[in-house]
C-alpha positions in Angstrom: 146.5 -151.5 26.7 144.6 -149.7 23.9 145.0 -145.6 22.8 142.5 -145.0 20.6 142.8 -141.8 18.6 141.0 -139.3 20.9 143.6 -139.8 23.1 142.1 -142.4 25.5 144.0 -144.7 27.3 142.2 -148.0 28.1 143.7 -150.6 30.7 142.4 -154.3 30.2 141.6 -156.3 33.3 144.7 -158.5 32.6 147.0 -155.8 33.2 149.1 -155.2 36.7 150.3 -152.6 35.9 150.1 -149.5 33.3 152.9 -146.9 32.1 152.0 -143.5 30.7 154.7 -141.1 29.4 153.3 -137.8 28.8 154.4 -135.6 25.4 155.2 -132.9 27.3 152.0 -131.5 29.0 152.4 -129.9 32.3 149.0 -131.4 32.9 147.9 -135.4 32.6 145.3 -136.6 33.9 144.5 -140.5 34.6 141.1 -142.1 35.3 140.0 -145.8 36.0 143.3 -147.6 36.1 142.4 -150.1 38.2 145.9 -152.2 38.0 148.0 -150.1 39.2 149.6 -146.6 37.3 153.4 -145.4 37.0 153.4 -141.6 35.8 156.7 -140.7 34.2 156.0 -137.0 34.1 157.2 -133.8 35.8 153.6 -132.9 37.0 151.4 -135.4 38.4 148.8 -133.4 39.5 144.6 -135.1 40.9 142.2 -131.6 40.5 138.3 -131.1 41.2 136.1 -130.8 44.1 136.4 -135.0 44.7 139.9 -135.0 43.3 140.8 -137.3 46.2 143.9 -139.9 45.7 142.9 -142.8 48.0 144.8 -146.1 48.9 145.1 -149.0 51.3 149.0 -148.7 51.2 151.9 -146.4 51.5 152.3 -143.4 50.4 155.9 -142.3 50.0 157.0 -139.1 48.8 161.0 -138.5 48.2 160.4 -135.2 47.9 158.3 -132.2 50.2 154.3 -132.8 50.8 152.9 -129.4 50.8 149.2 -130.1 52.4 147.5 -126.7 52.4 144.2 -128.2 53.4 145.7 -130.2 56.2 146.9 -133.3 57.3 145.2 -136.2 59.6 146.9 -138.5 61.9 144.4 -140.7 63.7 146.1 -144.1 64.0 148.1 -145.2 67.2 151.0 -146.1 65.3 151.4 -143.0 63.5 154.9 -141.4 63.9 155.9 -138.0 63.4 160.2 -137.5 63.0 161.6 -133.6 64.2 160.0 -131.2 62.8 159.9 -126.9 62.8 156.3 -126.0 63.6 155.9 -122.3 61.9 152.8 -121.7 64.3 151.0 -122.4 67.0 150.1 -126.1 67.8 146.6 -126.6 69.3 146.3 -129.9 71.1 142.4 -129.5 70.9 142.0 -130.2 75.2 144.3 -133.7 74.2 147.2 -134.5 76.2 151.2 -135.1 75.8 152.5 -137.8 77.2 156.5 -138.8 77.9 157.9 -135.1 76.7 161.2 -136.3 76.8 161.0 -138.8 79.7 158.2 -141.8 80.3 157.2 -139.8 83.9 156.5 -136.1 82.1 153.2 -135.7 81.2 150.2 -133.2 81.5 147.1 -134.6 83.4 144.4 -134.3 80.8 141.7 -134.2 84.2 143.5 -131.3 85.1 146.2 -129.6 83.0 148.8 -130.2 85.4 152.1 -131.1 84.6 153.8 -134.1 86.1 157.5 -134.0 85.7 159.9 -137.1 86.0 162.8 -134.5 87.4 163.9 -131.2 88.8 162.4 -128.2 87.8 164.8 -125.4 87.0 163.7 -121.5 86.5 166.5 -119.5 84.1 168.5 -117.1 86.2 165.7 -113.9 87.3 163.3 -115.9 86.7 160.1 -116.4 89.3 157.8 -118.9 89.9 154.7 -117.0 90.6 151.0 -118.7 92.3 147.8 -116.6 91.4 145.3 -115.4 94.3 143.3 -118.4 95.1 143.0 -121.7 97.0 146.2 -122.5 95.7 149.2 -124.2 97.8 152.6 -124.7 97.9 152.8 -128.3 99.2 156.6 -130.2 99.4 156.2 -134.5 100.7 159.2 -135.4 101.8 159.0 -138.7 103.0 162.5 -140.3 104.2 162.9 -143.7 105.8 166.8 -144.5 107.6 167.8 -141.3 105.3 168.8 -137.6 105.0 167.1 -134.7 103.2 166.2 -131.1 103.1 162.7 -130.4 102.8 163.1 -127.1 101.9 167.4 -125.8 101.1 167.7 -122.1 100.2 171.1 -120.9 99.2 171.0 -116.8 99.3 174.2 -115.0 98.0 174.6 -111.4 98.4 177.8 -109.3 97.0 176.8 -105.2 98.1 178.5 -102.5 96.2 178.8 -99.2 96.7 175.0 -98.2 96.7 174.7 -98.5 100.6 170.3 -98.8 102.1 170.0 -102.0 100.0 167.7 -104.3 101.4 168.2 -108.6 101.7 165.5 -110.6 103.0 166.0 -114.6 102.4 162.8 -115.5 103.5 159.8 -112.8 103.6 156.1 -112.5 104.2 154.0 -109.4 103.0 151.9 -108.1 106.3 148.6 -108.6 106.1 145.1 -107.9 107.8 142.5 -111.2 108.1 139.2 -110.1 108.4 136.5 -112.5 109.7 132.7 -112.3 110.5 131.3 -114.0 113.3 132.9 -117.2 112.8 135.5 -119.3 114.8 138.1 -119.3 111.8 142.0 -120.0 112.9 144.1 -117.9 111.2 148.2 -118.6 111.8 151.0 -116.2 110.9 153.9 -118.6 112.2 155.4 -121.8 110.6 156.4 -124.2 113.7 158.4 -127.1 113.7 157.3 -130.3 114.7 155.3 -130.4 118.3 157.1 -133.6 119.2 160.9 -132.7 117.9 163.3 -135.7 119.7 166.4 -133.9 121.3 165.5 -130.6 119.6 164.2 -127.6 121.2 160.9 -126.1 119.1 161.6 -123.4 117.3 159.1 -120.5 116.7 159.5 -118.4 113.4 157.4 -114.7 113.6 157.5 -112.9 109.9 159.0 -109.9 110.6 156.4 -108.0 108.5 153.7 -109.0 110.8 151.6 -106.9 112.3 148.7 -108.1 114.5 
């Protein structure tokens, strides 16, 4: 290695690698060491438009990364540990796939949400369908085996406010219209047509008014 008196630092081809210790300057600044560089300094710092620092290995920091202009993952492998995001994440119409279980994921087709388990509101909390085509739709598919399709466990405790009103199950009353079509319109859930040993059962909303 050669300094010449201006200050430049010259690496020959034979070398593998090249030590600078600065004198004290908050500022060095390195160019064309092509066998490799070991800064002993307190500021290491690559400045200019194409002040880019580029490599075909591993970059490891022991200290924070502060990336103003950002930070691009775009490898399979990459990994990212727990982290505190300060703002809002923007998956950019991409998906998330095994959120904490391999059958949770959103359906990037759709943006549903497929869960692997139970789905539990907090307490006064509502799950709440917009106007639309939308369904509530529960498959419940038993072979040699019990279930309940549909369990509700109401609790009620009154107090001394008497005129309070309880409904388990409720539906709104409501007026179909219907131009001259042959639509079907039903306002009763029944059970099966076929029930073995049971008698069928016929529930009318009691807010119904035809």
């Amino acid at each position: 290695m050669v300094v010449s008196a201006t200050d430049t630092v010259t690496v020959n081809n034979t070398s593998t690698l090249a030590t600078v210790t600065g004198r004290g300057a908050t500022t060095t600044t390195l160019v064309n060491l092509d066998g490799g560089i070991a800064v002993d300094t307190s500021n290491f710092t690559v400045s200019g438009v194409t002040g880019a620092v580029v490599t075909a290995s591993t970059i490891t920091a022991a200290g924070a990364i502060a990336a103003n202009g950002g930070i691009t993952f775009d490898q399979a492998t990459d990994t990212v540990g727990a982290f505190t995001a300060a703002g809002t994440i923007d998956m950019n119409a991409n998906i998330l796939t095994n959120i904490g279980n391999a059958g949770t994921d959103f359906v990037a087709s759709t943006g549903a949400l497929n869960l692997a388990g139970d789905l539990t509101l907090a307490a006064n909390a509502n799950a709440t369908f917009t106007s639309g085509s939308g369904s509530l739709v529960i498959n419940s598919s038993l072979t040699n085996a019990s279930d309940q399709v549909i369990d509700i466990a109401p609790a009620f405790a009154g107090g001394a406010t008497d005129l309070l009103t309880y409904t388990v199950f409720d539906i709104a009353a409501f007026a179909p219209t219907n131009a001259a079509g042959s639509d079907t319109v039903n306002h009763r859930l029944r059970r099966d047509n076929h029930p073995p040993k049971r008698l069928r059962q016929l529930f009318i909303p009691r807010h119904y008014h035809p």
